[in-house]
N, CA, C and O atoms as a CHARMM CRD file, in Angstrom:
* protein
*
  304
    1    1 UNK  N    -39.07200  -2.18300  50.28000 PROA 1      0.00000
    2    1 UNK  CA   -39.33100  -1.97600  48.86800 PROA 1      0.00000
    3    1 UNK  C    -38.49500  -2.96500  48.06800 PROA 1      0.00000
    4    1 UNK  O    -37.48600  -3.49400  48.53500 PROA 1      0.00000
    5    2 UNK  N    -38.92500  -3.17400  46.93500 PROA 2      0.00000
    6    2 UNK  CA   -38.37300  -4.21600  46.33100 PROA 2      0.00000
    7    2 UNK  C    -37.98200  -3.37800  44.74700 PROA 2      0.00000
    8    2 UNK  O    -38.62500  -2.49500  44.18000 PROA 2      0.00000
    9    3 UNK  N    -36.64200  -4.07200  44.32200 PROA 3      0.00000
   10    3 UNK  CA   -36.95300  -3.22900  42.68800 PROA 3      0.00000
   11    3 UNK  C    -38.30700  -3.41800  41.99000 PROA 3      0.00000
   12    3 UNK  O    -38.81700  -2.33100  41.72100 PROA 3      0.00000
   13    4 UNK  N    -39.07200  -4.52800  41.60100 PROA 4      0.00000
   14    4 UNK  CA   -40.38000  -3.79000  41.24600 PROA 4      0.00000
   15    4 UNK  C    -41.16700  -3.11900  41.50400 PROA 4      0.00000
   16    4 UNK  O    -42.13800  -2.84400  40.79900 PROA 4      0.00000
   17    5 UNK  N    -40.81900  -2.54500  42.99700 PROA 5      0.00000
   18    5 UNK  CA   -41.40600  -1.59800  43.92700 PROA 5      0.00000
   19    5 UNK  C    -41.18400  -0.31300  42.92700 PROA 5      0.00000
   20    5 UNK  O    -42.13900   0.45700  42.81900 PROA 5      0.00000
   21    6 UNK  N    -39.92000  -0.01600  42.14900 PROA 6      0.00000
   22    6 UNK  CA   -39.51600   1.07300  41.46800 PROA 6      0.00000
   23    6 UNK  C    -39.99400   1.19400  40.54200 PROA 6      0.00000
   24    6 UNK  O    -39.58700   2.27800  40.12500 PROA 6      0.00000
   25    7 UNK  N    -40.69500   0.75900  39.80400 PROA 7      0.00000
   26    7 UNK  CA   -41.16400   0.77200  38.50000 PROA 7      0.00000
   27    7 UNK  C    -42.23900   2.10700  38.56200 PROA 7      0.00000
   28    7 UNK  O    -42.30800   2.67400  39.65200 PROA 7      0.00000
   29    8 UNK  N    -42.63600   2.35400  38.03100 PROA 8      0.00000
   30    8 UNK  CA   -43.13400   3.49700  37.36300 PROA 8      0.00000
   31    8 UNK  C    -42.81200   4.40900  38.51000 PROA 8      0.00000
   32    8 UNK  O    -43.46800   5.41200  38.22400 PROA 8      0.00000
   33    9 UNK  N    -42.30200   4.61300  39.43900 PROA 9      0.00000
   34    9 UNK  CA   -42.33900   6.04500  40.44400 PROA 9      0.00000
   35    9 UNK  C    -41.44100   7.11600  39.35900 PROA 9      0.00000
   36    9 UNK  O    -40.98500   6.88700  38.23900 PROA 9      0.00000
   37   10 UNK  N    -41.41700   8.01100  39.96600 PROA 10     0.00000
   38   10 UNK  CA   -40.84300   9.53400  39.80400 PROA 10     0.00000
   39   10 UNK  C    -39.86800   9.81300  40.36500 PROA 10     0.00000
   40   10 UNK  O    -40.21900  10.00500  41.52900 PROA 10     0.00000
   41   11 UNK  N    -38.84100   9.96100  40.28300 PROA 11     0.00000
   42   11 UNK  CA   -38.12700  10.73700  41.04700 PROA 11     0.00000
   43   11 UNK  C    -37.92500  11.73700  41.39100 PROA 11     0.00000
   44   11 UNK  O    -38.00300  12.36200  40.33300 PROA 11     0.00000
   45   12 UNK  N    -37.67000  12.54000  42.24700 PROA 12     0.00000
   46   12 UNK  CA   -38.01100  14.09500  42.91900 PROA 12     0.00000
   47   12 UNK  C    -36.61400  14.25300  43.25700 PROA 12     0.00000
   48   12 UNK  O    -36.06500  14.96700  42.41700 PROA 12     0.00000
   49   13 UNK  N    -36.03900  13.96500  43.92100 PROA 13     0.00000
   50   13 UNK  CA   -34.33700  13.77500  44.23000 PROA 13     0.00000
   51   13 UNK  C    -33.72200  12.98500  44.53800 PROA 13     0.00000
   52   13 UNK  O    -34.35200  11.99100  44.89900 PROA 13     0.00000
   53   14 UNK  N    -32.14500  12.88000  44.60700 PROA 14     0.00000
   54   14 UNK  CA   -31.46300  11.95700  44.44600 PROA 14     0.00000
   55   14 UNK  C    -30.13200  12.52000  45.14000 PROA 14     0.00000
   56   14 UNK  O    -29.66600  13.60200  44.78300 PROA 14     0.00000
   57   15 UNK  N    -29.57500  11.79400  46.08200 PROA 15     0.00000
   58   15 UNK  CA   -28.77900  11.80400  47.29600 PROA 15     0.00000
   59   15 UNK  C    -27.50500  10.85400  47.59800 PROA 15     0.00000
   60   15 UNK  O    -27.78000   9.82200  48.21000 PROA 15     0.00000
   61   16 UNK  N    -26.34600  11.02900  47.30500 PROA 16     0.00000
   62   16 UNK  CA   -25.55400   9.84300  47.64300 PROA 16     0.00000
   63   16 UNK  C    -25.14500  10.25000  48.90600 PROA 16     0.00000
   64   16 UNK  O    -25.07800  11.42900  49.25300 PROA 16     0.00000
   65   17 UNK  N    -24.77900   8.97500  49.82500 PROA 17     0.00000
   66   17 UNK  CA   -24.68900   9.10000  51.02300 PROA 17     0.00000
   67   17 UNK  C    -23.30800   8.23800  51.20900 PROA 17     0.00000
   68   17 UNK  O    -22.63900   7.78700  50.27900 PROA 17     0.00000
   69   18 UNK  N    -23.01800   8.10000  52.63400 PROA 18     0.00000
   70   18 UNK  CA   -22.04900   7.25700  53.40800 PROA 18     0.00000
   71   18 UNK  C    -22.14100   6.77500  54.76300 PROA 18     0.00000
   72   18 UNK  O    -23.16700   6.84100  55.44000 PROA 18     0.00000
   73   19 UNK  N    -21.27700   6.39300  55.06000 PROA 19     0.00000
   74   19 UNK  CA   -21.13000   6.10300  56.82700 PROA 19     0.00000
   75   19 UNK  C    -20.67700   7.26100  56.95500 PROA 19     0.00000
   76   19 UNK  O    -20.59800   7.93400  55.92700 PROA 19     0.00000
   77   20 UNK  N    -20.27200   7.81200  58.14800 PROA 20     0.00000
   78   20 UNK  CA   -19.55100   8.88000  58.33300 PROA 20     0.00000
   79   20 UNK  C    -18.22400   7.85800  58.46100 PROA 20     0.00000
   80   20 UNK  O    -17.35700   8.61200  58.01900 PROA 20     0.00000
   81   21 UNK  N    -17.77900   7.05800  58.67300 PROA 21     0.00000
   82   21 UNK  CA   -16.29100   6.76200  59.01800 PROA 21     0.00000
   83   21 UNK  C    -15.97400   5.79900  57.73900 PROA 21     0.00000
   84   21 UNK  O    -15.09700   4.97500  57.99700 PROA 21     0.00000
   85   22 UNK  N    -16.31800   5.75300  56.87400 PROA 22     0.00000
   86   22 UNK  CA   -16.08600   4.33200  55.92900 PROA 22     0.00000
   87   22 UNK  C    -16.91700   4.83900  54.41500 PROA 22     0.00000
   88   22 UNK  O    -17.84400   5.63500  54.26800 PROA 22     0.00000
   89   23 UNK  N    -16.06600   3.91900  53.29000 PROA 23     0.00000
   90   23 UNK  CA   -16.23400   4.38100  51.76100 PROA 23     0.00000
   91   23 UNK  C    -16.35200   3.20800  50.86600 PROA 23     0.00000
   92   23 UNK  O    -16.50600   3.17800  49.64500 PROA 23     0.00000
   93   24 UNK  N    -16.21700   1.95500  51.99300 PROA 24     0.00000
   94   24 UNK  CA   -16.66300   1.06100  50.68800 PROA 24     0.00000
   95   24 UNK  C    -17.61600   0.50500  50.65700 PROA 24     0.00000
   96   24 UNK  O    -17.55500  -0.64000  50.20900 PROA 24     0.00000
   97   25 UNK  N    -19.00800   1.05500  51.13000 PROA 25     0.00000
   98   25 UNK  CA   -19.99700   1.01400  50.61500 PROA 25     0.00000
   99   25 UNK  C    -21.26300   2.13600  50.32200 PROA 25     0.00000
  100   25 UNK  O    -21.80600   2.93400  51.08700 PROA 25     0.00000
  101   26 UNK  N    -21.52300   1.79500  48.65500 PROA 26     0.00000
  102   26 UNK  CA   -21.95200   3.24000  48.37000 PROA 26     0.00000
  103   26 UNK  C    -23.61100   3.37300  48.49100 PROA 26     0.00000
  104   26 UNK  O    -24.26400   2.37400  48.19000 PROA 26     0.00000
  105   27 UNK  N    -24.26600   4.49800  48.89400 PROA 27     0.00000
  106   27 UNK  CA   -25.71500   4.18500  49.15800 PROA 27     0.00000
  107   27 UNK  C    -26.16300   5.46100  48.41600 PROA 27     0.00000
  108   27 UNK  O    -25.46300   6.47400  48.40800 PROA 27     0.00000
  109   28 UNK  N    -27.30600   5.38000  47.81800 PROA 28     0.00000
  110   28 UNK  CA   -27.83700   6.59600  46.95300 PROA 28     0.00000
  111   28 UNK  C    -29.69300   6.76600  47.66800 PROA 28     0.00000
  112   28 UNK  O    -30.40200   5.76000  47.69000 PROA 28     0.00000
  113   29 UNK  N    -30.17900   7.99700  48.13200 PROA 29     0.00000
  114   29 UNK  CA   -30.91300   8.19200  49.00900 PROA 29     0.00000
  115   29 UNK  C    -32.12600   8.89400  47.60200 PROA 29     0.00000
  116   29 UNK  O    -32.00800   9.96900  47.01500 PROA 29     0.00000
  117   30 UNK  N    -33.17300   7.86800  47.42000 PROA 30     0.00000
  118   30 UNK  CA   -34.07900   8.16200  46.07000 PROA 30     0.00000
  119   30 UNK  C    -35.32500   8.84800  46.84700 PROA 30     0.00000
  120   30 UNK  O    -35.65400   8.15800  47.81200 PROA 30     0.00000
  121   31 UNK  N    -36.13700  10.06100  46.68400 PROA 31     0.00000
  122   31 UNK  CA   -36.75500  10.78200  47.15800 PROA 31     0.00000
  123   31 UNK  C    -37.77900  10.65000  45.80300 PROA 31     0.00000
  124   31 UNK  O    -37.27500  10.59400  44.68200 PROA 31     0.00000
  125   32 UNK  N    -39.21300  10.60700  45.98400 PROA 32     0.00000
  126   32 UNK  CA   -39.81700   9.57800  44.77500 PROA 32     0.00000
  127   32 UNK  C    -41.01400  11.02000  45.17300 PROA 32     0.00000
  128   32 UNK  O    -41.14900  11.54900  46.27700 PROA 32     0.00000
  129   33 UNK  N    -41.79600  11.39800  43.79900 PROA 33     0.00000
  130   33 UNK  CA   -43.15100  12.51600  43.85100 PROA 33     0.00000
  131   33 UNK  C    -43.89000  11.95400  45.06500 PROA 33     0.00000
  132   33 UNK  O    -43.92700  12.66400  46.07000 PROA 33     0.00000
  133   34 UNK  N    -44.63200  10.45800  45.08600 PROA 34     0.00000
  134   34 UNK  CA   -45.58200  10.01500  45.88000 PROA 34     0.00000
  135   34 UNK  C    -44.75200  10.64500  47.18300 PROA 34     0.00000
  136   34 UNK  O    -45.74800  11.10700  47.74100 PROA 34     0.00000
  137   35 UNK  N    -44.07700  10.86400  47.73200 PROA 35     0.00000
  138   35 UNK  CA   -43.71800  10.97500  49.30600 PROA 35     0.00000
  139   35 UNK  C    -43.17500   9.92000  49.83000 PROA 35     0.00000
  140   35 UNK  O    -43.00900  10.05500  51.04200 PROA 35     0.00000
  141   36 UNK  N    -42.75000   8.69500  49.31500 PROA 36     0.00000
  142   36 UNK  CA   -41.76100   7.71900  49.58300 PROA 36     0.00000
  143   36 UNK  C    -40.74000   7.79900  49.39300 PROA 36     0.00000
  144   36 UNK  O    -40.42700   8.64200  48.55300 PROA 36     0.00000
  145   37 UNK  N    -39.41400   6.83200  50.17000 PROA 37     0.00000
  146   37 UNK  CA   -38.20200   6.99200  49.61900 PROA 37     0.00000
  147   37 UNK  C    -37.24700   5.89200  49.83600 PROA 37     0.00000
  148   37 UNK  O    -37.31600   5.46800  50.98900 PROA 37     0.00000
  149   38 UNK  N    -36.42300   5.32500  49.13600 PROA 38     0.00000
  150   38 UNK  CA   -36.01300   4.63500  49.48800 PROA 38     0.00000
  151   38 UNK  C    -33.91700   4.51700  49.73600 PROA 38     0.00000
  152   38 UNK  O    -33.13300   5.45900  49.84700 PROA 38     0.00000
  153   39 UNK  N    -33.70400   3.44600  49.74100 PROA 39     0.00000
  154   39 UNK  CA   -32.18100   3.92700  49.91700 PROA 39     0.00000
  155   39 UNK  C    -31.90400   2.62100  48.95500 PROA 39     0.00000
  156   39 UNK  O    -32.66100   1.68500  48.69700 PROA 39     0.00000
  157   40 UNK  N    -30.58800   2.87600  48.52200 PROA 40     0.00000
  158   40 UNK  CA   -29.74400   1.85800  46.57000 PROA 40     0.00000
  159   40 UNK  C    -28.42300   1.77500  47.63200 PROA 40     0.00000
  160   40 UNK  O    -27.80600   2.80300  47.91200 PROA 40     0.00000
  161   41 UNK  N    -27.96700   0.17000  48.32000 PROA 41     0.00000
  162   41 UNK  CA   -26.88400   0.00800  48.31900 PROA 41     0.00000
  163   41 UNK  C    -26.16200  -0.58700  47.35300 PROA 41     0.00000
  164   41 UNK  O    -26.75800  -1.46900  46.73500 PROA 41     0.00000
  165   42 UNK  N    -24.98700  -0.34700  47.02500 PROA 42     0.00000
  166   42 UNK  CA   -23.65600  -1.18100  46.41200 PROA 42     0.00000
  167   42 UNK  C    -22.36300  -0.90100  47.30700 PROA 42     0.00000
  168   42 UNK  O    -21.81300  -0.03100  47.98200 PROA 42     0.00000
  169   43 UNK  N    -22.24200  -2.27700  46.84100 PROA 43     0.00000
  170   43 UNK  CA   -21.20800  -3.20300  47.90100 PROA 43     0.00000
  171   43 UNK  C    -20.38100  -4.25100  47.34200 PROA 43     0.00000
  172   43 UNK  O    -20.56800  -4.40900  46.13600 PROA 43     0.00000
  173   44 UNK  N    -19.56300  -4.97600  47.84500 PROA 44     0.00000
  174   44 UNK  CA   -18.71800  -6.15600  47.27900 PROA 44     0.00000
  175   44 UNK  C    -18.36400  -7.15600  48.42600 PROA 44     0.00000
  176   44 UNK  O    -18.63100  -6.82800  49.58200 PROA 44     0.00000
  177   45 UNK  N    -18.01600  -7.86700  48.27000 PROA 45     0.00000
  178   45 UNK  CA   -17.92400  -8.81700  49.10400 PROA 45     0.00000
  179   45 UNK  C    -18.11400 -10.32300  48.96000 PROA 45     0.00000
  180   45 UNK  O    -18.85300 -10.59200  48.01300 PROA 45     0.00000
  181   46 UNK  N    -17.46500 -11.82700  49.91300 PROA 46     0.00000
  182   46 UNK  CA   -18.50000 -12.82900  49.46100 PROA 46     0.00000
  183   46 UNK  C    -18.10700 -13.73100  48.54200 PROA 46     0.00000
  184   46 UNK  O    -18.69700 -14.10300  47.52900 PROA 46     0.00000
  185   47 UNK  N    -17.09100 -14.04200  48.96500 PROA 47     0.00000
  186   47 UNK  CA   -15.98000 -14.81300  47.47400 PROA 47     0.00000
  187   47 UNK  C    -17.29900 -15.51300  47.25900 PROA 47     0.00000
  188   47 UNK  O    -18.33600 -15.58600  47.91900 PROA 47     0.00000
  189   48 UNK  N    -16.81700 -16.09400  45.88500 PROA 48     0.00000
  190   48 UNK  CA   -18.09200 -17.28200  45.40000 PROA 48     0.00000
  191   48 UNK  C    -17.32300 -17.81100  43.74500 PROA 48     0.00000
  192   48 UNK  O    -18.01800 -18.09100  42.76900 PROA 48     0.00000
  193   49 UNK  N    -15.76100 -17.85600  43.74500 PROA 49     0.00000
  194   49 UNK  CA   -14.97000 -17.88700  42.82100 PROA 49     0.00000
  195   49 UNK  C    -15.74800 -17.90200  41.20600 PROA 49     0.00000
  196   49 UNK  O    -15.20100 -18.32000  40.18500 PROA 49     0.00000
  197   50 UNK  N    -16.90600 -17.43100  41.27900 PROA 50     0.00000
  198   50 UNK  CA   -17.19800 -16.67800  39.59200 PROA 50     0.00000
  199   50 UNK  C    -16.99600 -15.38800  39.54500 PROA 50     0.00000
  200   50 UNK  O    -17.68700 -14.89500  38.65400 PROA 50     0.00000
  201   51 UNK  N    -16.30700 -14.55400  40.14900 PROA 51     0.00000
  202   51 UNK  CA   -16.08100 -13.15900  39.80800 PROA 51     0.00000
  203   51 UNK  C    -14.84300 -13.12400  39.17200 PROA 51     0.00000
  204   51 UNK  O    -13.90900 -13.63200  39.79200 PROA 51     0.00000
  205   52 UNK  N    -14.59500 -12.58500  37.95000 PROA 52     0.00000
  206   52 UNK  CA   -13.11500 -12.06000  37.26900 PROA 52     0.00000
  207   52 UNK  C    -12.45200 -11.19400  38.23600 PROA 52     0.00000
  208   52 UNK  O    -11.24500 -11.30000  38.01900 PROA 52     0.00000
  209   53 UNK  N    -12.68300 -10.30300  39.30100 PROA 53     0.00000
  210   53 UNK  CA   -11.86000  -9.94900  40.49200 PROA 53     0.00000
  211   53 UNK  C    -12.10700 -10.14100  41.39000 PROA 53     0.00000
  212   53 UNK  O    -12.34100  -9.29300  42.25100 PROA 53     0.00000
  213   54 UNK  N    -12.16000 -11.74900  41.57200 PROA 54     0.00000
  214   54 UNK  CA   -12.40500 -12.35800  43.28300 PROA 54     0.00000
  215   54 UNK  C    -13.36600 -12.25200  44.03600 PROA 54     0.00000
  216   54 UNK  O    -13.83700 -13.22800  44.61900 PROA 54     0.00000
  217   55 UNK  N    -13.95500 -10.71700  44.19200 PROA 55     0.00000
  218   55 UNK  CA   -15.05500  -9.98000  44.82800 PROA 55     0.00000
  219   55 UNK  C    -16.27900 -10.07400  43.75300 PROA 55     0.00000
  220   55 UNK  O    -15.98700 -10.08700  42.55700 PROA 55     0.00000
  221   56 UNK  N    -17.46000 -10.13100  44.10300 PROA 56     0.00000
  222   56 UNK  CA   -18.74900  -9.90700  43.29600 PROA 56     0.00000
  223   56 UNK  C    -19.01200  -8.83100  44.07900 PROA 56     0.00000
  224   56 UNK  O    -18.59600  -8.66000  45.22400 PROA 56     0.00000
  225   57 UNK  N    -19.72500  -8.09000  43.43300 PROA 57     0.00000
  226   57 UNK  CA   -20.83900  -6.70700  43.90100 PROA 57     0.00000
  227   57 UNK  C    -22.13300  -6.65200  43.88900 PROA 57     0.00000
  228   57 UNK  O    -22.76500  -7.12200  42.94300 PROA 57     0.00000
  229   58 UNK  N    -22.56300  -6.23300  44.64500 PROA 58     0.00000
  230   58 UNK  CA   -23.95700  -6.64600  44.86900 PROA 58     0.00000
  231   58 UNK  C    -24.77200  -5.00900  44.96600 PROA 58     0.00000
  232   58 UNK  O    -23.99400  -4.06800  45.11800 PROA 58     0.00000
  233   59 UNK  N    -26.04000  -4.72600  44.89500 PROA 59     0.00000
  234   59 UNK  CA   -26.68700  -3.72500  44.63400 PROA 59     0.00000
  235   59 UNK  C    -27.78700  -4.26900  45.20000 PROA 59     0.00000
  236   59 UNK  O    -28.19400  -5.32300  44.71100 PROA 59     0.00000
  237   60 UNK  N    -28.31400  -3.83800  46.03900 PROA 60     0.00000
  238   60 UNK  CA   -29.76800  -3.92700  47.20300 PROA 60     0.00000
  239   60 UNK  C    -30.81800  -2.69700  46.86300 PROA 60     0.00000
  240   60 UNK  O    -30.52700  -1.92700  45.94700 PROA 60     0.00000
  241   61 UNK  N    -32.05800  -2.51900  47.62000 PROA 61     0.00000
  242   61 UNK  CA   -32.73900  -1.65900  47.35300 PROA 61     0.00000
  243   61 UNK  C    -33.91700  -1.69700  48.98600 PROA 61     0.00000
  244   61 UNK  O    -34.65200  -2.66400  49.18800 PROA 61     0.00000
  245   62 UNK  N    -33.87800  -0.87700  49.64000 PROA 62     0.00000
  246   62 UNK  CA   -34.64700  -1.31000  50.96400 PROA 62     0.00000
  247   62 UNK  C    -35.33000   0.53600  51.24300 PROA 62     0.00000
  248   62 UNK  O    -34.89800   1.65100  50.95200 PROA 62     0.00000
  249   63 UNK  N    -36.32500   0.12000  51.80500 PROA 63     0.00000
  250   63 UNK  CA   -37.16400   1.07500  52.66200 PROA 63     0.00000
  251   63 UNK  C    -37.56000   0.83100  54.08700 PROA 63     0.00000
  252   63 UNK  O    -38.42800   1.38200  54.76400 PROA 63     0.00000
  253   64 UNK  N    -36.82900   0.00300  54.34000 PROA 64     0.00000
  254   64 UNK  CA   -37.36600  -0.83900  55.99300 PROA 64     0.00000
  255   64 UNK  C    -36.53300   0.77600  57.44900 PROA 64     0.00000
  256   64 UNK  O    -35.44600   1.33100  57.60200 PROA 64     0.00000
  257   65 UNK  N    -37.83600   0.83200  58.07700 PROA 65     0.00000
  258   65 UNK  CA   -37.27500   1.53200  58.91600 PROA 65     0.00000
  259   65 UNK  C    -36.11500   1.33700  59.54400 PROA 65     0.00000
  260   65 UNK  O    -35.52800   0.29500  59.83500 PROA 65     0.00000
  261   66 UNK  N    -35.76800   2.82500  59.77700 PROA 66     0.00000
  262   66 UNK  CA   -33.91700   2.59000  60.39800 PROA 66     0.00000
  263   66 UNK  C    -32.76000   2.31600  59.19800 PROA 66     0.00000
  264   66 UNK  O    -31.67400   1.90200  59.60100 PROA 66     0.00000
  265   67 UNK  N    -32.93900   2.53500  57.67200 PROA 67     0.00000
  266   67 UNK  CA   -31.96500   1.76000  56.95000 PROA 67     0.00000
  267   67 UNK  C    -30.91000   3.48300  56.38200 PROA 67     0.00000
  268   67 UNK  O    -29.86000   3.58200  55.74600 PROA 67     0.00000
  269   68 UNK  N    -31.86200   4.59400  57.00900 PROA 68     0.00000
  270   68 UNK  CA   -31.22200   5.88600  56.93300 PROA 68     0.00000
  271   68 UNK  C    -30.28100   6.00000  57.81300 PROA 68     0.00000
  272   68 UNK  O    -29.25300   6.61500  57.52800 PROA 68     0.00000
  273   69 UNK  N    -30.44500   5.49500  58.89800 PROA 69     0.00000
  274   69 UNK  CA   -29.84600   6.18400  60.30100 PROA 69     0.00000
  275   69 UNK  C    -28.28300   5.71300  59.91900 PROA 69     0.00000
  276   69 UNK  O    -28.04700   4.67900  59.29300 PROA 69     0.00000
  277   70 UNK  N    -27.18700   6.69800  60.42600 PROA 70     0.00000
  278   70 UNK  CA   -26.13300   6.59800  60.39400 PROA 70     0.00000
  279   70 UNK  C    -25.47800   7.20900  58.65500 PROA 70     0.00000
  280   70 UNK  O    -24.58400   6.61100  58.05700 PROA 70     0.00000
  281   71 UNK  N    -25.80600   7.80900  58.40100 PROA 71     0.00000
  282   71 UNK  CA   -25.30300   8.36200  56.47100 PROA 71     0.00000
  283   71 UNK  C    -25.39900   9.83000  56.76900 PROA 71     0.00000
  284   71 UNK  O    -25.99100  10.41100  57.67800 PROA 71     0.00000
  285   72 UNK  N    -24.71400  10.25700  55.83600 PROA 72     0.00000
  286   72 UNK  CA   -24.06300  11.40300  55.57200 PROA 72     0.00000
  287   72 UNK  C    -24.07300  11.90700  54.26400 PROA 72     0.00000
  288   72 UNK  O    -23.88200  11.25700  53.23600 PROA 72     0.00000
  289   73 UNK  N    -24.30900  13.10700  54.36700 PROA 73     0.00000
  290   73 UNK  CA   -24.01400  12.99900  52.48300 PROA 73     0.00000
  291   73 UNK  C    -22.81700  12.75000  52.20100 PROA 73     0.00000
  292   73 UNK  O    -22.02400  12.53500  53.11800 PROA 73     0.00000
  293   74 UNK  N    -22.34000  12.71400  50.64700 PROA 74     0.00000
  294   74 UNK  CA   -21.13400  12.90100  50.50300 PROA 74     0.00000
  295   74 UNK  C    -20.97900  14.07000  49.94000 PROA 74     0.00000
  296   74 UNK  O    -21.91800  14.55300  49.30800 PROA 74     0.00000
  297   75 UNK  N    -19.77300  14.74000  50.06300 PROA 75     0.00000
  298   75 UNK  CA   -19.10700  16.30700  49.63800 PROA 75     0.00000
  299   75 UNK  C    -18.93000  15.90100  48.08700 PROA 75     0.00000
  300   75 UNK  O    -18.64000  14.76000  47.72800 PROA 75     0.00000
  301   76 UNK  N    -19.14900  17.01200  47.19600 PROA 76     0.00000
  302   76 UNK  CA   -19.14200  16.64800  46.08600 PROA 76     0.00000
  303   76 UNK  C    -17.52500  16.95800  46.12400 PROA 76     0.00000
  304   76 UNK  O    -16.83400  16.75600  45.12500 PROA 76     0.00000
């Protein structure tokens, strides 16, 4: 899925997740009316010396099989 993939869907629920062993990268699990779903990473990483704190962050968006496996929710 691509972000224009998102455009007009619905959302039905909404899920933040993790690795089970690791926290610095955050993934949000989007559950859409049609019966699709996809997963929202953010992350940092990747010097590229235009970031004001060294690190840039980056925000992805994928539905490719297997991109669930291994997450957890997180405990509120």
């Amino acid at each position: 899925m691509t972000l224009d993939g998102l455009k007009l869907k619905t959302i039905r629920s909404a899920i933040i997740m993790k690795r089970p062993d690791y926290d610095d990268v955050g993934y949000l699990c989007l559950y859409f009316t049609d019966g699709t779903k996809c997963l929202v990473t953010a992350g940092y990483g990747g010097y590229t010396g235009k970031s004001e704190d060294e690190y840039p962050t980056n925000i992805g968006v994928s539905d490719r099989e297997g991109c669930f496996e291994r997450l957890v929710p997180v405990d509120d």
